[in-house]
N, C-alpha and C positions, 0 to 999 in steps of 0.2 A: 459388606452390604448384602442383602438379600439377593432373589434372583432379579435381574432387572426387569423391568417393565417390558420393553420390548422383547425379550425372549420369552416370557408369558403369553405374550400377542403371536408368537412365529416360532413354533418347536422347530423349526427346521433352523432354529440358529442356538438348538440347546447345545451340539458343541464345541461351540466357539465363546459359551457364554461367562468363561471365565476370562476370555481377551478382551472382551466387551466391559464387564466390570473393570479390567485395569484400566482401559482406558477411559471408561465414564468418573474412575476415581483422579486418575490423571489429571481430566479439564477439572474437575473441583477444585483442586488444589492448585493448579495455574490459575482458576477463579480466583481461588483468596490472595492468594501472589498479588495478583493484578490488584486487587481489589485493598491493599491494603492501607491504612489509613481510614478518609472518608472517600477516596474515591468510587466514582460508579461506572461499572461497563460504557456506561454513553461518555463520559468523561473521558475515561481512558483512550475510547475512538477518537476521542477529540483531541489526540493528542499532535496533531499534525498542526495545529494553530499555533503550538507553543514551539515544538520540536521543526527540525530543518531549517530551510534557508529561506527570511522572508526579508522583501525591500521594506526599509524605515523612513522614515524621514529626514532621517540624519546618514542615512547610507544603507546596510544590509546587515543580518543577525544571521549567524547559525548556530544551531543547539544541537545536540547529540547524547543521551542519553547512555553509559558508558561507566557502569559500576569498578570494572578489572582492568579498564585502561591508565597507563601509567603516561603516556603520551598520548595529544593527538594533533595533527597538522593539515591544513587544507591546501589540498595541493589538484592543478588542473593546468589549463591554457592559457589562464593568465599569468600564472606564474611557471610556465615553463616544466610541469610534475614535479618543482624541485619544493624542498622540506626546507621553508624558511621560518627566520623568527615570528615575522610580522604577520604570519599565517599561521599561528600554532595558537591551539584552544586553550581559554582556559578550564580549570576545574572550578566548581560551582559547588552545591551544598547538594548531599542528596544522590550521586555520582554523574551530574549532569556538568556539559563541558558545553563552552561559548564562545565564539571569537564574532569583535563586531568589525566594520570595514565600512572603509571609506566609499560614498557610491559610486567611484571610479573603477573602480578595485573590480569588480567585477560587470560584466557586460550579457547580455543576452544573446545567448547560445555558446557560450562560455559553457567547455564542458570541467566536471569536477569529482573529486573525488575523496576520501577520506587516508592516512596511512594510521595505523592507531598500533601502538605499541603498550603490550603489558608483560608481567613477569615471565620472561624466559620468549618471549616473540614477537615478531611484527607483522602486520599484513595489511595489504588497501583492502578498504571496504567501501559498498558505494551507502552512502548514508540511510539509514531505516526510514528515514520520515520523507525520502527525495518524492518528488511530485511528477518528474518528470527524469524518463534515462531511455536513453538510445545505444544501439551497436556499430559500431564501424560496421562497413561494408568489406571493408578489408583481413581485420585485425577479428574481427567476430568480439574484442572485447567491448564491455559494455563500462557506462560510462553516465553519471546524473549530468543533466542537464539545466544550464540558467533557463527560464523560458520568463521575460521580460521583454515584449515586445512593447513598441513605442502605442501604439494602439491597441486598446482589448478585442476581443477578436466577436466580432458583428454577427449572431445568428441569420441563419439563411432563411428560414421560416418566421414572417414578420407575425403570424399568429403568435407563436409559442410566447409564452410569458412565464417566468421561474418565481417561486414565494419566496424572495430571499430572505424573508423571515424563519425559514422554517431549512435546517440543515438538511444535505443529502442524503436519502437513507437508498441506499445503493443495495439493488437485486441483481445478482450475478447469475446468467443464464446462458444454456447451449441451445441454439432451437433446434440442431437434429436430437437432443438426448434428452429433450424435455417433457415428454410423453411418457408412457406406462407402459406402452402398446412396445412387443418386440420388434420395433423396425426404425428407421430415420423419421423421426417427426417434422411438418411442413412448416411453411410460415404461417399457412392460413390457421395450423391448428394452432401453433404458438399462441396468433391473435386472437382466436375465438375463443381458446379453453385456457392456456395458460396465465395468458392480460391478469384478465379480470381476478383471476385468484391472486396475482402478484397487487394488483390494487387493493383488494382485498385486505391484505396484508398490511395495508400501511405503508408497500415502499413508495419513493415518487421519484426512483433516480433506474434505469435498465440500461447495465454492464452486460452487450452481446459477444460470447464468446467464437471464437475461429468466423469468423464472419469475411471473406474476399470479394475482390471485382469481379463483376461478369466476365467471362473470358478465360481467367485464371482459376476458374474452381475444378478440381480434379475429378476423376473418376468417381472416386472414394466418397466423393458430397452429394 
């Protein structure tokens, strides 16, 4: 490819501008990866409605997408982390693996986990599409979580109102790093200058990152 666009725009990145093309040819080609068949980028983010662990009606599904695995087994607190039959996925068309369960089978906060074994190894994995994972306090290991509570869980602000017509399209932001300006950006500028460009945008979902309670925020913030 030619020189890129943006190093046209910024000589101060002329050179590093062959790092830049590998890796602008890189995402192209993970593009058509992804992209193969008729799928489309939106589709493929949607891939969490098909993939993971969703309650049915008939009990619970999980799916796993898993080309080079030779085995895989769901294994967690229900069943003790041990590698049983009645917990082992199957293979599916496509490299996609499925085990369904009865709605006993699994319980809310029920923690769980993947062991997936392919040519020449085995290792746990916590599954790609999990919705939800926490860390022991103890053990620092991490670990997906059932989250199935008996109630949905009740907004605290009776204003807000969600389109649930309309999917999440999720802005991921830092408010100290959000800024141009060399220094820790506030909240106020976050909301005056940042918002509106992020609405702008089209998103309707804000992922706030390192975000703490009063009292606990350190120096450093």
């Amino acid at each position: 490819m030619d020189i890129p666009k943006i190093v046209q725009q910024d000589p101060w990145l002329d050179p590093f501008k062959e790092v830049i093309k590998k890796r602008i040819n890189y995402a192209a080609d993970r593009e058509q990866e992804i992209l193969s068949g008729s799928r489309s980028l939106a589709g493929f983010a949607s891939g969490h409605l098909y993939y993971g662990l969703h309650r049915t009606n008939s009990g619970w599904v999980i799916r796993e997408w898993a080309p080079n695995a030779t085995a895989i087994f769901l294994v967690g607190t229900f069943n003790n982390w041990q590698e049983l039959p009645e917990f082992q996925l199957s293979r599916m068309e496509q490299g996609n693996w499925e085990l369904a369960l009865e709605p006993e089978a699994l319980n809310h906060l029920d923690l769980y986990k993947f062991v997936i074994y392919w040519d020449g190894g085995r290792g746990e994995r916590i599954p790609a599409w999990a919705t939800r994972v926490v860390q022991d306090t103890q053990t620092y290991i991490f670990n997906a979580q059932v989250w199935e509570p008996d109630e949905p869980y009740q907004w605290k602000a009776a204003s807000f109102q969600r389109d649930r017509t309309q999917p999440p399209l999720i802005y991921e932001a830092h408010v100290g790093m959000a800024g141009e300006a060399e220094d820790i950006s506030s909240y106020t500028h976050f909301r005056d200058e940042i918002l509106p460009r992020v609405i702008r945008a089209g998103y309707n979902t804000l992922q706030l990152m390192a975000i703490q309670e009063i009292g606990s925020v350190g120096k450093e913030c």
